[in-house]
C-alpha positions in Angstrom: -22.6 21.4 -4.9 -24.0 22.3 -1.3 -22.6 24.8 0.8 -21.7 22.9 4.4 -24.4 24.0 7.0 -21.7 23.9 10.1 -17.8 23.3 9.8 -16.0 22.6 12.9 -11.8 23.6 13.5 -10.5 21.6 16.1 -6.9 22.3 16.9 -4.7 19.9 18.5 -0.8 19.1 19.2 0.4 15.9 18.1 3.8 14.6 18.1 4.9 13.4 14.9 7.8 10.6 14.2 9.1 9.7 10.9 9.4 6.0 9.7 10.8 3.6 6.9 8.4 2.5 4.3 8.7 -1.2 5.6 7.5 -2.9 2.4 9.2 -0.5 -0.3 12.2 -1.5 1.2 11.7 -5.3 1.6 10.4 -5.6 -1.5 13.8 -3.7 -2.4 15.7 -6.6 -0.8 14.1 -9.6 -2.3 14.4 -7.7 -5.8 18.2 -7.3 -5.3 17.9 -10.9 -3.8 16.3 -12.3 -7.1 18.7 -10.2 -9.3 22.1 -11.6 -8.1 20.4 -14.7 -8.3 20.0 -14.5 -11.7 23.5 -13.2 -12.0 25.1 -15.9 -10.7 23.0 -18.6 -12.5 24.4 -17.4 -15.6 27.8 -16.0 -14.1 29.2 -19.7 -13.1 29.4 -22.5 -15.0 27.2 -25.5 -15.6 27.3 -28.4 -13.5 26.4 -31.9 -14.0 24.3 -32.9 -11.6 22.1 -29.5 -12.2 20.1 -28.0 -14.8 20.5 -24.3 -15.0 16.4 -24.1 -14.0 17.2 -25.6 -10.9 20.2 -23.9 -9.6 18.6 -20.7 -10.4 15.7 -22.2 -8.3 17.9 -22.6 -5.2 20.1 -19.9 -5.5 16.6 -17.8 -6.1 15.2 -19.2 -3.0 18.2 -18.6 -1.1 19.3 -15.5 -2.0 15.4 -13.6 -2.0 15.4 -15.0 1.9 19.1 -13.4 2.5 18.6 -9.8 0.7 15.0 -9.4 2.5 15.9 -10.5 5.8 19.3 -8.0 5.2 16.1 -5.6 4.3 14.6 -6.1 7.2 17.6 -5.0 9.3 17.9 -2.0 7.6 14.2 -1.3 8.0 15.1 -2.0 12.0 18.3 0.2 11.7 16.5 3.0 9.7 13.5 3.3 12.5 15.5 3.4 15.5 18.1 6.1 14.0 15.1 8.2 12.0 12.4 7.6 14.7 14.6 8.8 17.4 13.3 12.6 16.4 10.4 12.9 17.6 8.6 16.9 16.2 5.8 18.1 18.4 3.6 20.4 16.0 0.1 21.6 15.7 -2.4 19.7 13.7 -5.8 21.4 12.4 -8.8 19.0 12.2 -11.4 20.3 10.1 -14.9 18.8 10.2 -17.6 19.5 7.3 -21.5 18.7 7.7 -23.8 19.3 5.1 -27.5 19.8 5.4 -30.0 17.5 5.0 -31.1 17.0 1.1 -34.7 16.7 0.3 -35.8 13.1 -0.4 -36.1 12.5 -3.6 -39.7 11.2 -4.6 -39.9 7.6 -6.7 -42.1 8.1 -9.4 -44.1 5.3 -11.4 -44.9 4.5 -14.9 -47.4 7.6 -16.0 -50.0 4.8 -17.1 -50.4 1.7 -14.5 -52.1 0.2 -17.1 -49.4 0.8 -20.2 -47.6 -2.3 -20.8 -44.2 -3.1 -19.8 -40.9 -5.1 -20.8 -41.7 -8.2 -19.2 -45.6 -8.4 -20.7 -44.4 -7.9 -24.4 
């Protein structure tokens, strides 16, 4: 390991706002979505006209596009009540440059005229 040559501290205020993980939480919704899909399939009885494949098809599709848009208006909801607080802090930006290395020198076969891989 090298020892950096020059490190730099820059100091700096930044304002710093908490947000929803969007995707955790959509991906939350559709997961729900798919579950009570699955639920109900099994919950209500067979029809005629449908095999149970295809109603939980449907009810799948349906209900995945109903819990993750839900989802996203919670994700809405969430950022304008926890991204209303806005904290203004100080941030530290550290910045690390290493010397130069040596370059390293290529060296060749020890006898150019030694035979290789490819001639054998």
């Amino acid at each position: 390991m090298t020892d950096p040559a020059s490190s730099e501290v820059t100091r700096e205020e930044v304002d710093v706002r908490r947000s929803p993980r969007v995707w955790r939480i959509l991906a939350l919704g559709a997961g729900l979505g798919a579950i009570t899909a699955f639920v109900l399939t099994f919950a209500l009885p067979e029809t005629q006209g449908f095999s149970r494949a295809q109603v939980f098809g449907f009810s799948l599709l349906l209900f995945v596009t109903l819990f993750g848009a839900l989802a996203g208006l919670v994700v809405v909801l969430l950022d304008r009540l926890v991204g209303r607080r806005v904290v203004r802090t100080t941030a530290e930006r550290i910045v690390e440059r290493e010397a130069p290395a040596a370059p390293a020198r290529e060296e060749g076969p020890a006898d150019p005229a030694a035979p290789t891989d490819s001639d054998r």
